[in-house]
C-alpha positions in Angstrom: 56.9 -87.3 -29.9 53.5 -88.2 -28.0 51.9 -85.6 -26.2 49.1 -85.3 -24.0 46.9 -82.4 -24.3 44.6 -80.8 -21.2 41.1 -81.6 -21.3 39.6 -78.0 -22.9 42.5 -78.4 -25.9 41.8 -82.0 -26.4 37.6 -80.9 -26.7 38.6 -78.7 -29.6 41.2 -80.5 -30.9 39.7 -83.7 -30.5 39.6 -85.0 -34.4 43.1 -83.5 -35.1 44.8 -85.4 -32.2 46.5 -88.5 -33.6 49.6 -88.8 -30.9 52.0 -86.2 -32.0 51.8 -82.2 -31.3 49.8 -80.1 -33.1 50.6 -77.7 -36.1 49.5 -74.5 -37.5 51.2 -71.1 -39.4 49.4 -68.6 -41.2 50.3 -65.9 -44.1 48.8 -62.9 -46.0 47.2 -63.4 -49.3 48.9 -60.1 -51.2 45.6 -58.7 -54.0 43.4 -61.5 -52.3 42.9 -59.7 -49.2 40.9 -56.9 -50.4 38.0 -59.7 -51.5 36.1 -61.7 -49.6 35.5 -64.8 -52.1 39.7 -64.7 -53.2 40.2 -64.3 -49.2 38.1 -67.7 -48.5 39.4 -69.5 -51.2 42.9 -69.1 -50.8 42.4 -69.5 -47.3 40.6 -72.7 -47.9 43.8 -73.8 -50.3 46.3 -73.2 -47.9 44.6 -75.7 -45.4 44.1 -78.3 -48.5 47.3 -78.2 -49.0 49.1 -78.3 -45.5 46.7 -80.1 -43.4 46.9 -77.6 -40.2 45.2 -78.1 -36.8 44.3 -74.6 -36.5 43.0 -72.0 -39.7 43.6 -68.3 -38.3 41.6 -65.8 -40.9 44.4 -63.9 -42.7 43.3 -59.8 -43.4 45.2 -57.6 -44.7 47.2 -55.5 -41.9 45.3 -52.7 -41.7 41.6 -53.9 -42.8 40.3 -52.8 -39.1 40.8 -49.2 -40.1 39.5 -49.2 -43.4 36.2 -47.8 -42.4 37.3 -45.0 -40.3 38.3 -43.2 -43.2 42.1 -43.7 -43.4 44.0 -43.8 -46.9 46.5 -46.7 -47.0 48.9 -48.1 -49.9 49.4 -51.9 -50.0 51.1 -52.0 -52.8 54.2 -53.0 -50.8 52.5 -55.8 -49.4 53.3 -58.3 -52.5 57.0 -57.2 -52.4 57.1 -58.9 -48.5 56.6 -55.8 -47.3 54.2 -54.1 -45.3 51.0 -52.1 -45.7 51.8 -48.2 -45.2 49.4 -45.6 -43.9 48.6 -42.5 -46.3 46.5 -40.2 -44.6 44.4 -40.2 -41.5 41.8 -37.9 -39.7 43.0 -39.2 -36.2 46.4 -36.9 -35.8 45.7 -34.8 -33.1 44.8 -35.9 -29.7 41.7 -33.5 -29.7 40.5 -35.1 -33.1 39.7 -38.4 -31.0 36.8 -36.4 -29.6 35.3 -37.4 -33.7 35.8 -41.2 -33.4 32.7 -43.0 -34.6 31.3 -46.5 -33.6 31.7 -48.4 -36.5 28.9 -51.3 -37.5 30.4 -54.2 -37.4 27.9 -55.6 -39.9 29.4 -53.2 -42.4 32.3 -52.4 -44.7 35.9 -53.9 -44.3 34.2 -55.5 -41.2 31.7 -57.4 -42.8 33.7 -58.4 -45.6 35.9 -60.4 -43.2 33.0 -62.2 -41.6 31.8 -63.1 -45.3 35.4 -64.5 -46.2 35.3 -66.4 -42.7 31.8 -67.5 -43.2 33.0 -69.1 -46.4 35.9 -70.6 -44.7 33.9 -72.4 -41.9 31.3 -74.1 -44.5 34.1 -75.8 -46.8 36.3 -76.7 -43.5 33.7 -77.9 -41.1 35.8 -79.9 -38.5 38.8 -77.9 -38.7 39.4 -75.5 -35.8 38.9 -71.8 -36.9 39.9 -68.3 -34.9 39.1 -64.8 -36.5 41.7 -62.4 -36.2 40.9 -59.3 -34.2 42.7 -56.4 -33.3 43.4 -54.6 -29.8 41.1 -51.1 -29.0 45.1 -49.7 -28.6 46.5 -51.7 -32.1 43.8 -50.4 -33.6 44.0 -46.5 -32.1 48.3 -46.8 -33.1 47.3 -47.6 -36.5 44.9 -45.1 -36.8 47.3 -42.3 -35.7 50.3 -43.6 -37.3 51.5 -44.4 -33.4 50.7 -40.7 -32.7 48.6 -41.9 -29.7 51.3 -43.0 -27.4 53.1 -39.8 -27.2 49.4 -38.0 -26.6 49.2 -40.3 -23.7 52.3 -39.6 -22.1 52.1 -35.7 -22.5 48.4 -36.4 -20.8 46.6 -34.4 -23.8 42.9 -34.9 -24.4 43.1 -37.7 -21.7 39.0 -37.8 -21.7 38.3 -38.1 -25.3 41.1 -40.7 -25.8 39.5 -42.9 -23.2 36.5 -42.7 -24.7 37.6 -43.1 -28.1 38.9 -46.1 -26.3 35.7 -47.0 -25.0 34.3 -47.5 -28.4 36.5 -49.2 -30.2 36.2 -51.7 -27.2 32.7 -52.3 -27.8 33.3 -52.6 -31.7 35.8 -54.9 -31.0 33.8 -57.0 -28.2 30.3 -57.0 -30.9 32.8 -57.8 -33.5 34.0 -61.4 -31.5 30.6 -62.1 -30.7 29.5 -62.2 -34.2 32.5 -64.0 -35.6 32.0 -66.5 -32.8 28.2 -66.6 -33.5 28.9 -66.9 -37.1 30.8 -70.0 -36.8 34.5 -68.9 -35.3 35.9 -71.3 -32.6 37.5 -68.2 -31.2 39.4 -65.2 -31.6 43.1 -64.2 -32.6 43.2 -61.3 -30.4 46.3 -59.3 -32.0 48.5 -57.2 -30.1 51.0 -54.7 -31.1 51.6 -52.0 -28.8 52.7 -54.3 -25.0 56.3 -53.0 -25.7 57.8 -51.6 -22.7 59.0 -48.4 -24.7 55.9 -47.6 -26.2 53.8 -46.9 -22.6 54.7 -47.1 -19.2 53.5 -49.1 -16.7 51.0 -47.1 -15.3 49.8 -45.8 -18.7 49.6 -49.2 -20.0 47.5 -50.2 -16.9 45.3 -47.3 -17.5 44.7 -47.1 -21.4 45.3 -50.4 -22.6 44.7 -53.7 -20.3 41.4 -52.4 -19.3 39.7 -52.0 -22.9 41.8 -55.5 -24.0 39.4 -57.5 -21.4 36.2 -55.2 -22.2 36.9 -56.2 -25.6 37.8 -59.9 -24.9 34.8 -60.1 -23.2 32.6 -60.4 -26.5 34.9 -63.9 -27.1 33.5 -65.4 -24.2 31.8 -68.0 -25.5 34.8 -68.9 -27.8 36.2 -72.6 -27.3 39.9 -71.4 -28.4 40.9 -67.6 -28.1 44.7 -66.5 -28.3 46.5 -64.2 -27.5 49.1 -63.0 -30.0 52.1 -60.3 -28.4 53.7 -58.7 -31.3 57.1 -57.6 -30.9 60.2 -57.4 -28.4 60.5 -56.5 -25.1 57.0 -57.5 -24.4 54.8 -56.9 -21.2 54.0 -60.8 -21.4 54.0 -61.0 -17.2 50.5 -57.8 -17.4 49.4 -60.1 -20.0 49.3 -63.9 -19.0 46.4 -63.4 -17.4 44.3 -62.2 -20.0 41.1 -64.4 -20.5 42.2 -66.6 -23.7 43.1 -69.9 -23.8 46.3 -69.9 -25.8 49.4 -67.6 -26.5 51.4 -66.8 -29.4 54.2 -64.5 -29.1 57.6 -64.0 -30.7 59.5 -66.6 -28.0 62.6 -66.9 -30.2 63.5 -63.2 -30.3 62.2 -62.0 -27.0 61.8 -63.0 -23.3 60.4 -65.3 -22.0 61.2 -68.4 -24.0 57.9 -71.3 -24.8 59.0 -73.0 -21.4 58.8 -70.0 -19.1 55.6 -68.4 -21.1 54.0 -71.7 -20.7 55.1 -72.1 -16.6 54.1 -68.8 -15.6 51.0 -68.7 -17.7 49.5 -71.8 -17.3 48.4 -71.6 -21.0 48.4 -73.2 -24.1 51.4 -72.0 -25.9 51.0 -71.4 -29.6 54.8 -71.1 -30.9 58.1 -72.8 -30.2 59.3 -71.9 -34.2 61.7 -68.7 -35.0 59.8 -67.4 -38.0 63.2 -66.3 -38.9 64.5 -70.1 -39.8 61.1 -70.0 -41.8 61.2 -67.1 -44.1 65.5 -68.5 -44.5 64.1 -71.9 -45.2 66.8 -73.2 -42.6 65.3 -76.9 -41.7 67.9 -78.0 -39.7 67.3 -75.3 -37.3 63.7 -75.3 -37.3 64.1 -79.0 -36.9 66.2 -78.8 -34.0 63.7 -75.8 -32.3 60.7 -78.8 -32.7 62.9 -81.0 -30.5 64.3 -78.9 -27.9 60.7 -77.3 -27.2 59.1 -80.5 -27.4 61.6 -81.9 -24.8 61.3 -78.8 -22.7 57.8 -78.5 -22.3 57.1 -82.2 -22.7 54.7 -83.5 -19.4 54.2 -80.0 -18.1 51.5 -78.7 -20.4 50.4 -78.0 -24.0 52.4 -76.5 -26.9 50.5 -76.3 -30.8 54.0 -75.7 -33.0 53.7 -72.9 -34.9 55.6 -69.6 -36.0 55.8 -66.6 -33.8 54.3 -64.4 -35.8 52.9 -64.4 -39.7 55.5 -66.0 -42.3 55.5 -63.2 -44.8 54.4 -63.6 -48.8 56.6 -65.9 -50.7 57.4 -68.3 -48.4 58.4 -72.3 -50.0 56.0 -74.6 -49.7 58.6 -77.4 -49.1 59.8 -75.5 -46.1 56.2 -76.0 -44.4 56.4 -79.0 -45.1 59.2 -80.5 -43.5 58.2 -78.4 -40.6 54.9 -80.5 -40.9 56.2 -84.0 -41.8 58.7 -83.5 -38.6 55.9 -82.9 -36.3 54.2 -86.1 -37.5 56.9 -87.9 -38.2 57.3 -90.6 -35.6 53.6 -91.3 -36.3 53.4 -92.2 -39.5 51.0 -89.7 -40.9 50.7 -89.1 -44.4 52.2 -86.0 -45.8 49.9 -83.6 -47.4 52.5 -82.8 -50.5 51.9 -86.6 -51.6 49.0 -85.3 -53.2 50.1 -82.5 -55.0 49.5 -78.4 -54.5 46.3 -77.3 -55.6 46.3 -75.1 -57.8 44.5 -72.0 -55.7 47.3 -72.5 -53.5 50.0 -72.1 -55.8 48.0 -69.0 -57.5 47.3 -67.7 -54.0 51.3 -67.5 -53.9 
């Protein structure tokens, strides 16, 4: 299973690169989330205990509109489900026109830089991204997806692109101070490229455009991705984006690892039906490590990993085979050999 990585992954990747591919998969800490000391440490446990190649920050959901003052119940969450939004002061498309400029350096904001802070000093050599939202993620969760209709019926089409306009620059101050804070880049999270939810030209106009002014704050990042949440994606508007990897759900929607990786030219964070993971089916994720492996073997650079977050209450023993296959045909010693720790298995 050797693999050769390009130059740019091998500099950031260059003490996890031992001959095989490289691994990662990251989870929500249910009741940790809210807490930047619980956040870091079970952050910190889960890498003690599963020896990734790349640590993405975990938030909670819906922690980049906690300061806009949104009401939301996560009491869900710990149940595998999802956090659910209460009550909002962004309904309307005219109450856009109200949209503040949040500090960065403040709030739910600056208690994720705190947790990743924390994360950075115990795991030094480890690569590191921060997660970050899109301007557009972040407007759909603050109007309960209220926004895309507005935008289609063309209402208040000013004050949503400049509502727009400042989450971008939130969003572009917040990368530049995760990244200056000790981030090797940014998990730039997207959930509103499905086809359905815009159309082309809307999407062109309202969205792509305040993704890059917003991306631009993780230029100096060594490692940004790109994650595309959901199905029927616009991954062909997005290839292009300026990030260095991308992570999207390749098992359940077009186009599969190979062609993303072909037509993009990018890193390709994936190759893993999250699916097989949260059904602890082994064989099959065993057999997706293969067949992606072979396909994509000579013609550029895959890091295995889920398509998307493996949801609370997840087996250990699962990740670990998914880990142990990876390294397998190079002898690397398995992390479990050691035992969990115990913030891992309280983190649980």
């Amino acid at each position: 299973m050797h693999v050769t990585y390009r130059a740019a992954t091998q500099n950031v990747f260059a003490s996890r690169l031992k001959g095989h591919p490289l691994f990662s998969f990251w989870t929500h800490f249910p009741d940790r989330d809210m807490d930047a000391d619980s956040l870091a440490e079970a952050t910190i446990a889960l890498q003690q205990t599963f020896d990734l190649d790349l640590v993405k920050t975990a938030p909670n959901g819906m922690y980049a509109i906690e300061d806009y003052g949104v009401e939301v119940d996560y009491s869900q969450v710990s149940q595998g489900g999802t956090a659910r939004l209460v009550s909002t002061p962004y309904q309307s498309a005219a109450d856009w026109d109200a949209l503040p400029e949040l500090d960065c350096l403040q709030g739910a904001l600056a208690r994720e830089l705190r947790s990743m802070t924390q994360v950075r000093r115990a795991l030094p050599d480890v690569p590191l991204v921060f997660t970050l939202f899109s301007p557009m993620t972040i407007a759909a969760k603050l109007s309960h997806g209220r926004i895309h209709g507005q935008i289609a019926e063309k209402r208040n089409t000013q004050g949503i692109h400049a509502a727009l306009q400042r989450i971008s620059r939130t969003v572009a101050r917040y990368a530049q101070s995760a990244i200056a804070a000790g981030a090797d880049g940014v998990f730039f999270a997207h959930q509103d490229t499905g086809r359905h939810l815009l159309s082309y030209d809307d999407f062109s106009e309202y969205v792509a455009p305040y993704d890059i002014e917003a991306l631009a704050g993780a230029r100096d990042g060594r490692f940004n991705v790109l994650h595309i949440h959901g199905e029927n994606i616009r991954f062909r508007e997005l290839q292009d984006y300026p990030v260095d990897a991308i992570n999207w759900h390749d098992s359940e929607t077009f186009p599969s690892a190979l062609s993303g990786m072909l037509t993009s030219g990018k890193c390709i964070l994936g190759g893993i039906d999250r699916r097989s993971v949260t059904a602890n089916d082994v064989p099959a994720i065993r057999q997706q490590i293969r067949s992606n492996h072979a396909a994509v073997g000579g013609r550029g650079d895959i890091i295995f990993a889920p398509s998307c977050t493996i949801r609370a209450g997840f087996k250990p023993q699962t990740l670990h085979a998914i880990r142990d296959e990876i390294r397998a045909s190079h002898g690397t010693p398995s992390a479990h050999d050691a035992g969990q720790p115990a913030a891992l298995a309280a983190a649980l």
